[in-house]
N, C-alpha and C positions, 0 to 999 in steps of 0.2 A: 308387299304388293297384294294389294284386294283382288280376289275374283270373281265377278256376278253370276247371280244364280241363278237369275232368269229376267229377260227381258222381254215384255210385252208391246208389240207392236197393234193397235187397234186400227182396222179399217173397216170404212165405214159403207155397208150395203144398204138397202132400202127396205128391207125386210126388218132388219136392225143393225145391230153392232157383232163383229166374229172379232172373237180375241185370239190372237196366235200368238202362243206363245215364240221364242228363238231361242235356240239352243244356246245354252255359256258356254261357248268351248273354246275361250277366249280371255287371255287375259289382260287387266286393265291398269293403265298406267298408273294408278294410284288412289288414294282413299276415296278424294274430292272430285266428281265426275263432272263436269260442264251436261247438262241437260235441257235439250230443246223442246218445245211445241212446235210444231211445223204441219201445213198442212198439201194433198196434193191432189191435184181436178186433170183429169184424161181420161182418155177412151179405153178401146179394148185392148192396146197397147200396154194398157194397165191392169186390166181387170185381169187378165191371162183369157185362154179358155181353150176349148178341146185341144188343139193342136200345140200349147204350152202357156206354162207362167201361171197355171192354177195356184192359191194357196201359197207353202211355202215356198214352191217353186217362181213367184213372178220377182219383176227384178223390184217392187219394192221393198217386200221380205228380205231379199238376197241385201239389197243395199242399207239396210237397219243391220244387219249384220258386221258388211263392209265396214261401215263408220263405228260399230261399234269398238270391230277389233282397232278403230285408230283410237280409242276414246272417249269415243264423241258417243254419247246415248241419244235419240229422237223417244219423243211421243208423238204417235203421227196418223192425222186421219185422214185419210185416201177415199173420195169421193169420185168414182168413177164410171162411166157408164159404153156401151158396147153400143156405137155408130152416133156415139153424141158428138159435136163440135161448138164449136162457136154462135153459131147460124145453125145449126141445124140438130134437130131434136133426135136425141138418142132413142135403142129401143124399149127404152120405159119413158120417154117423154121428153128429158130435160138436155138444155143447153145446157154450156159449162157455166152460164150465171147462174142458174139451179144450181149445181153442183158444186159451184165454190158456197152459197150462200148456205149447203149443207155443213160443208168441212169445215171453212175458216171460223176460229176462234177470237177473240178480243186479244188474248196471251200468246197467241201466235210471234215467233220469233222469223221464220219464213213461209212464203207460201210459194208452193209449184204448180206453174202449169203446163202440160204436155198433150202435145198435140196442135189440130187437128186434119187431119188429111181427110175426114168426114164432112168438110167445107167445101168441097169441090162444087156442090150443087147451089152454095148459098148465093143467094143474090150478091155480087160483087158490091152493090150500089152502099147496101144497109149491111154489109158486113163489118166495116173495120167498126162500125159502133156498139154491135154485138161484142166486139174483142172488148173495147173499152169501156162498158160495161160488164161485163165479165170482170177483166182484171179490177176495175172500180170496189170489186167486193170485196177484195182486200184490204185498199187502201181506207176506203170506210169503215170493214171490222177491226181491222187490225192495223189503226195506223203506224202501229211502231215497228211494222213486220216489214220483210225484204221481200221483195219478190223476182223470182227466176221465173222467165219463160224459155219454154223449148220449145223450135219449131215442130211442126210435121215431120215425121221424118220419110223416108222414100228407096224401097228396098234394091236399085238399079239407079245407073247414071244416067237412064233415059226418064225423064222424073217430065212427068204431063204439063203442061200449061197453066191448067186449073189450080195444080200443087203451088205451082211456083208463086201464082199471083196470092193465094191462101195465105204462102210463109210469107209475104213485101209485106201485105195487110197486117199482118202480124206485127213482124218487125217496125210495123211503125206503131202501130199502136204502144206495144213496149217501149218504145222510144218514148215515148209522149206520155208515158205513165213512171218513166224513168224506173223501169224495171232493168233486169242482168236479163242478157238475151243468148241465148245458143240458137243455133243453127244447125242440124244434124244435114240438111240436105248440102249443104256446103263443106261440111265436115267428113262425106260420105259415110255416114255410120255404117250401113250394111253392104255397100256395093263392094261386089268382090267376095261376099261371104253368105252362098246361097243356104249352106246346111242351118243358117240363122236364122230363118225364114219355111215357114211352114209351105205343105204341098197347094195348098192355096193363092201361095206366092203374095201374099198381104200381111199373114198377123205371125210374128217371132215363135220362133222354137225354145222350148227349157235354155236349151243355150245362147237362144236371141236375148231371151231374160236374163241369166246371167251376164252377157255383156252388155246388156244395157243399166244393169246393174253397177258394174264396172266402172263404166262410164258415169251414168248418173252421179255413183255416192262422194264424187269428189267434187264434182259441181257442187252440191249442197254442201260439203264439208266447207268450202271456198267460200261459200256465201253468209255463212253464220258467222255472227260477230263473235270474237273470241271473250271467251269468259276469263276472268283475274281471279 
């Protein structure tokens, strides 16, 4: 039984590129490892920040981990940005069609997208086209790639208005792009689980990361085609 001696995970910032490395403290099913490209476009959900999920602590690190210990290795770059959505420009600028048009590769075997609840303000009218261009970045750089969308998610069962029509728009754009769709508001990811959720009551704690982590790495492990 082989064991890996390091696995680098790269996500991608706008400054440039941070290599993290992952600890091997894990060991792997055998010589011949199945290894993906995959790429992934959200918000601050993602990026982590003061209140959790900085660095190795966010749940994308945590879930390059998860999958690792199944055997599944990623190379994966993580285009994210803090108040971006759909429709509406994060704070350095860019929708998630920036942001995917960052991350995705032509070799890309999946691509995720997560989020956005930063859509609340976006014009309802010209949204779902925003989505569908967005997701479009995919299916044009990487036609051979799968794509998962995950809704907004929403940290109470009293989930606003604005959320809800955000995730419909969603979900149909996914639909109509024939992407894998999750629904966290329907799944209640965090209701019920305040220590998950920072004192801000918006953006996940270390341990909102690791369970989103959790959660997350087996969606993806689901979604990749199995290698022979």
């Amino acid at each position: 039984m082989g064991r890996l001696a390091a696995f680098v995970a790269v996500v991608m910032v706008f400054t440039g590129v941070v290599v993290m490395p992952v600890p091997a403290d894990y060991e792997l099913a055998g010589r011949e490892v199945p290894q993906y490209r995959i790429a992934v476009i959200g918000d601050s959900y993602t990026t982590g920040g003061d209140l959790g999920g900085r660095g190795a602590q966010g749940w994308t690190s945590r879930a390059w981990q998860l999958l690792a210990r199944r055997g599944v290795l990623v190379n994966a770059d993580v285009a994210a940005e803090g108040g971006a959505g759909y429709g509406v420009p994060g704070n350095r600028g860019n929708v998630y069609e920036a942001l995917a048009a960052r991350a995705i590769r032509p070799d890309d075997t999946l691509v995720v997208y997560f989020g956005s609840r930063n859509d609340q303000p976006a014009n309802p009218v010209l949204l779902p086209g925003a989505m569908l261009s967005a997701l479009g970045v995919a299916s044009r750089t990487a036609p051979s790639a799968r794509i998962l969308v995950i809704g907004p998610p929403w940290p109470t069962a009293d989930v606003p208005p604005a959320v809800l029509q955000v995730r419909d728009a969603l979900f149909g754009a996914a639909r109509l792009m024939g992407a894998m769709w999750i629904d966290p508001i329907a799944e209640r990811w965090f209701v019920g689980q305040p220590d998950l959720i920072g004192r801000d009551g918006v953006h996940p704690t270390d341990a909102g990361h690791a369970y989103m982590a959790e959660r997350i790495a087996p969606l993806i492990a689901d979604a990749l085609p199995t290698q022979t």
